[in-house]
C-alpha positions in Angstrom: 0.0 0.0 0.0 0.9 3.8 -0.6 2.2 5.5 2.1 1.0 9.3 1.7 1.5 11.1 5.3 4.4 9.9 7.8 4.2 11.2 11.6 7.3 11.3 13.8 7.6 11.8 17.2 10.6 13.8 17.8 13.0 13.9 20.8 17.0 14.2 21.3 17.8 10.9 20.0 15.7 8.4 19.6 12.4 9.3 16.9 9.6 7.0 16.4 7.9 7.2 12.7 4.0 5.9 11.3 4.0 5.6 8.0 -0.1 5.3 7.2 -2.1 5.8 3.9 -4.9 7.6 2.7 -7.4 6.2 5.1 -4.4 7.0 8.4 -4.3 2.9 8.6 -0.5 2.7 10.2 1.4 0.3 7.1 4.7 0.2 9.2 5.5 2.2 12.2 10.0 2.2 13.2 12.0 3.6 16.2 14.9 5.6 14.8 18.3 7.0 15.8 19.0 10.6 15.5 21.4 9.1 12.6 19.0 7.3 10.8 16.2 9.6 10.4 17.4 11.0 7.2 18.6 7.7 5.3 15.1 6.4 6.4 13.0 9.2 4.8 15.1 9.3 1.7 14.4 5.9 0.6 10.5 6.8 1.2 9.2 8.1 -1.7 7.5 11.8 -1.7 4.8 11.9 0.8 3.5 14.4 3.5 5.9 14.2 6.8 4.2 15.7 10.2 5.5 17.0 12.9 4.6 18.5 16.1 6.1 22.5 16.3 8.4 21.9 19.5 12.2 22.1 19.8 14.0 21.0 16.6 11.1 20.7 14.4 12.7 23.7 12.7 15.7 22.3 12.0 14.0 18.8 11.1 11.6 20.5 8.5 14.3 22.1 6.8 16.4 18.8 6.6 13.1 17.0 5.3 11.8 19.1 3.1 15.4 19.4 0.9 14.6 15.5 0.6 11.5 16.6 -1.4 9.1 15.4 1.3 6.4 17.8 2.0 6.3 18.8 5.9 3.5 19.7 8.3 4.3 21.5 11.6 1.3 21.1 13.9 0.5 23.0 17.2 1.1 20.2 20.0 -1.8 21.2 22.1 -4.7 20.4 19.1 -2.6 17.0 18.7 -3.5 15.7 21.6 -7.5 15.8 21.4 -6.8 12.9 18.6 -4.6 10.8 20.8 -6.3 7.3 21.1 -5.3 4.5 24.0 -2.6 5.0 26.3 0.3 7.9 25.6 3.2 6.2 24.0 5.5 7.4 21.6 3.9 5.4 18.3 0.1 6.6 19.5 1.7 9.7 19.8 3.4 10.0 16.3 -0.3 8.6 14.9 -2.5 11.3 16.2 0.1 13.7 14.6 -0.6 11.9 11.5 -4.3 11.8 12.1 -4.1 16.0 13.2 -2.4 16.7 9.7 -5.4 15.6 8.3 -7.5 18.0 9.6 -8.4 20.9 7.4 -9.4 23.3 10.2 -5.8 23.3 12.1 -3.1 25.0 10.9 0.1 24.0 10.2 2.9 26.3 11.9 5.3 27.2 9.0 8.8 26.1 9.3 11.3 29.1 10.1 14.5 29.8 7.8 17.7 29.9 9.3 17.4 33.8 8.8 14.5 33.4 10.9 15.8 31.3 13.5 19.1 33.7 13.9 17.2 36.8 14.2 15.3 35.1 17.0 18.2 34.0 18.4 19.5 37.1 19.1 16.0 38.3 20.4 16.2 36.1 23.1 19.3 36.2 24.5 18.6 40.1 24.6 15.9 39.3 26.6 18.1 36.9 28.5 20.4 39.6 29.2 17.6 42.0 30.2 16.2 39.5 32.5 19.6 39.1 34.0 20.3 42.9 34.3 16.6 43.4 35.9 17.5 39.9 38.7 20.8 41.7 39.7 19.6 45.4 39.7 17.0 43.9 42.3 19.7 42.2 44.2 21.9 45.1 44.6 18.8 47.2 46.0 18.1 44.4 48.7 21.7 44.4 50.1 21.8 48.1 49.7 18.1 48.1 52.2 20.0 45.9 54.3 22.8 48.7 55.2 19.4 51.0 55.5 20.2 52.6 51.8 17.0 52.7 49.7 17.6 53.9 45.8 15.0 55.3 43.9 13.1 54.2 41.1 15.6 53.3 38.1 18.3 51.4 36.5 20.1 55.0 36.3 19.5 55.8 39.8 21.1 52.7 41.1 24.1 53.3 38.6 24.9 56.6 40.1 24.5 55.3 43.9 26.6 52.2 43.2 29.3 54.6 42.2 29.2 57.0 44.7 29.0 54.2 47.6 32.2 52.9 45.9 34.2 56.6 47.2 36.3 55.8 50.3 34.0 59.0 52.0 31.7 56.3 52.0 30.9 54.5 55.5 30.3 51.2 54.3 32.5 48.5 55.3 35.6 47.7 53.3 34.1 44.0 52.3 30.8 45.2 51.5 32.3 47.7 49.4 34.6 45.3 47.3 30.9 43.0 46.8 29.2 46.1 45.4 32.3 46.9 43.2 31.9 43.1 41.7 28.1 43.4 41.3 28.7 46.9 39.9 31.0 45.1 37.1 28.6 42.6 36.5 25.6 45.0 35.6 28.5 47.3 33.6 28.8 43.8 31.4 25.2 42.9 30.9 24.7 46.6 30.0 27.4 46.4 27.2 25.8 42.6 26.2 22.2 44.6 25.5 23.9 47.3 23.6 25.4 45.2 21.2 22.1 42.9 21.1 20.5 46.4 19.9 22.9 47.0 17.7 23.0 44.5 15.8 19.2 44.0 15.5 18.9 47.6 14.1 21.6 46.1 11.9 19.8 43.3 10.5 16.4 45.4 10.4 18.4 48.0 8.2 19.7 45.5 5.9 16.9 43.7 5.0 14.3 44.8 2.3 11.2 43.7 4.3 12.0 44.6 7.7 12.9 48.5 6.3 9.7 48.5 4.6 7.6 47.6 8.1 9.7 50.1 9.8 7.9 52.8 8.0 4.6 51.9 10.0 4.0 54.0 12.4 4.9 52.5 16.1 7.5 50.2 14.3 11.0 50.3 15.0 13.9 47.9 14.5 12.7 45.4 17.3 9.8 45.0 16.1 10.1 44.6 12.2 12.7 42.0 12.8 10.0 40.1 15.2 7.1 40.8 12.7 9.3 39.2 10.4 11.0 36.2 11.9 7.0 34.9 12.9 5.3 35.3 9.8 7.8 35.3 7.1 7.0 36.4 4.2 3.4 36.0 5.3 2.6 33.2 2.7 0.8 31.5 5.5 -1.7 33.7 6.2 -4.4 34.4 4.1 -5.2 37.7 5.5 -4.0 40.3 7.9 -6.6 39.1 10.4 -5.5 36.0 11.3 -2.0 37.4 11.7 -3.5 39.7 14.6 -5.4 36.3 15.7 -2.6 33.8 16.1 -0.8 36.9 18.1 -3.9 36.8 20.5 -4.7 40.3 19.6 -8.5 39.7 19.0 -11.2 39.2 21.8 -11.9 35.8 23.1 -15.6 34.6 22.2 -17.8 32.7 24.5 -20.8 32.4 22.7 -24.1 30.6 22.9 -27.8 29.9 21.6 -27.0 33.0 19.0 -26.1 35.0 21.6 -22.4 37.0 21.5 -20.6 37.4 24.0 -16.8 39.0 23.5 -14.2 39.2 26.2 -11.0 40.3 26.6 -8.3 39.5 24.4 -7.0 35.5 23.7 -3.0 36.3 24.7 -2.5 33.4 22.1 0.9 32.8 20.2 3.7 34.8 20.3 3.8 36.5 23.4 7.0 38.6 22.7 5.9 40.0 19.8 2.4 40.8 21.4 4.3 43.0 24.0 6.7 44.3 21.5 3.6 45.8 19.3 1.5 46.9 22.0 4.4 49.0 23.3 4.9 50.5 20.0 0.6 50.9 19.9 1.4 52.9 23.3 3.9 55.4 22.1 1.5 56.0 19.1 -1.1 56.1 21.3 0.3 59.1 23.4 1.8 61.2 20.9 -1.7 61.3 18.6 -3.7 63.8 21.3 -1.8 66.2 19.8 -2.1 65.2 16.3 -5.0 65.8 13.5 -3.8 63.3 10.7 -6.8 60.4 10.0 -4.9 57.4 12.0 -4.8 59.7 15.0 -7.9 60.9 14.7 -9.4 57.2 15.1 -7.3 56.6 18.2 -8.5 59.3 19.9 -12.3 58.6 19.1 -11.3 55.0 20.9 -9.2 56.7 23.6 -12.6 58.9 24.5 -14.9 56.4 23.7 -12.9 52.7 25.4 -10.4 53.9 27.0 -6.5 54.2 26.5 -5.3 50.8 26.8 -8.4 49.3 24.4 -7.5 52.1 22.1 -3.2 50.7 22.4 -4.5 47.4 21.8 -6.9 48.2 18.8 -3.6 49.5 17.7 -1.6 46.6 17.9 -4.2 44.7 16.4 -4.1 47.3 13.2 -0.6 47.3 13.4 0.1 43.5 12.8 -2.9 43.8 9.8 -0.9 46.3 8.2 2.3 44.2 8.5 1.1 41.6 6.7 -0.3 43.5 4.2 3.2 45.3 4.2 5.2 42.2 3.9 3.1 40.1 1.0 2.6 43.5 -1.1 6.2 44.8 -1.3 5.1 48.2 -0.6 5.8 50.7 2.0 3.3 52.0 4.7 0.9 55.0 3.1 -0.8 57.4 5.8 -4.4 57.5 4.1 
């Protein structure tokens, strides 16, 4: 029989395949070595391989698809409604085959390596700001504890640090050499961010797409590069809505016997990005009062008639629509 849609389960080394055919019946099933994975599915011939969108599946669905296969990334929490019998890894590779087959989920597209390396440095900024935020907090709790409260600040603290560091200070002489250490510390996640920023404004400035989505209003080097490393080239949307949707920039709906009922928004997806563009919706947001262009005009009929943070959000959501719009177009933003 024809095998037309292959399931693995993926993990760090060992990967357990279903081959089934048209009807999902499993023809043969394998456990396979990280080593033998590839020689396996290049004497298949071209079929549908599925995967769940976890760790790797990136870098698996590049390797497959330059085989010829044809590969499915699929969110791992709508795989698991079609799990049957008890949770092993072969049930667990069928229901991914049975999920692919599904025409109302939708695949996750399979990032680039120019994708993947952008994001990469996105997060270890965020790493490093995480970091910076963890030890700023530390200093200011040993600094209480010698009854020396800093105000609000990472510039505040910067100053303080420096000045408790004078020998006028009377701090003791080991408490003094501590702060100097942590005061190094914060000095070298402070350089790691600024070079994280630099070279995302970098990549943003160098790349055709990402300078065309900088000339939306709100967007700025962080964000094109994130707009851009989760939808691409936005060949996997079909419009600019569901782009805002799988960001969880639309309301939740709990609705029943016809009647609507919205709340707030889902918080779905990419949570990252979601921040990213609401930030960007803010400083919009706040300069517009004092502007009489259209787009302002329609944030400030929100901000009197919602509220400012519904009228930031309705940003967002127009902001990601535009994006997309932006990105599969080729053309650059046009205030109406």
């Amino acid at each position: 029989m024809q095998i037309t849609t292959i399931g693995i389960d993926i993990a760090k080394k060992l990967f357990h395949v279903v081959c089934c055919n048209s009807k999902n019946k499993i023809i043969r099933k394998k456990m396979l070595r990280r080593s033998q994975l590839m020689d396996y599915l290049s004497n298949i011939p071209r079929c549908l391989v599925a995967m769940e969108a976890c760790a790797t599946s990136n870098y698996w669905g590049r390797e497959i698809m330059a085989l010829g296969h044809q590969v499915k990334l699929l969110p791992p929490q709508h795989v698991k409604a079609f799990l049957t019998g008890n949770k092993n890894d072969y049930n667990d590779a069928h229901a991914i085959v049975v999920t692919s087959g599904q025409a109302h989920i939708k695949a996750v597209p399979v990032k680039s390596v120019e994708q993947q390396d952008n994001q990469i440095v996105h997060a270890v900024r965020e790493l490093a700001i995480r970091q910076r935020t963890a030890l700023c907090n530390q200093i200011r709790g040993l600094l209480l504890e010698y009854g020396i409260s800093v105000s609000k600040g990472i510039n505040n603290l910067r100053k303080e640090v420096v000045h408790l560091q004078d020998d006028t200070s009377a701090l003791s002489q080991t408490f003094k050499q501590v702060l100097s250490l942590l005061y190094n510390q914060l000095s070298l996640l402070d350089d790691s961010i600024a070079q994280h920023n630099q070279r995302i404004t970098q990549q943003a400035n160098h790349h055709e797409t990402c300078l065309r989505l900088q000339t939306i209003p709100g967007v700025g080097p962080l964000v094109a590069t994130s707009i851009f490393n989760e939808i691409g080239h936005g060949s996997a949307y079909k419009r600019g809505r569901e782009v805002s949707a799988s960001i969880g920039l639309v309301p939740r709906q709990h609705s029943t016997g016809g009647k609507e009922r919205l709340l707030g928004i889902s918080k779905r997806g990419n949570r990252y990005l979601r921040c990213l563009l609401i930030q960007g919706a803010k400083a919009v947001v706040f300069r517009a009062k004092h502007k009489t262009d259209k787009l302002s005009l329609w944030i400030n009929r929100i901000v009197v008639t919602r509220g400012h943070n519904k009228a930031c959000v309705a940003y967002a959501n127009k902001m990601a629509r535009i994006a997309w719009a932006i990105t599969v177009s080729g053309e650059s933003y046009q205030a109406i």
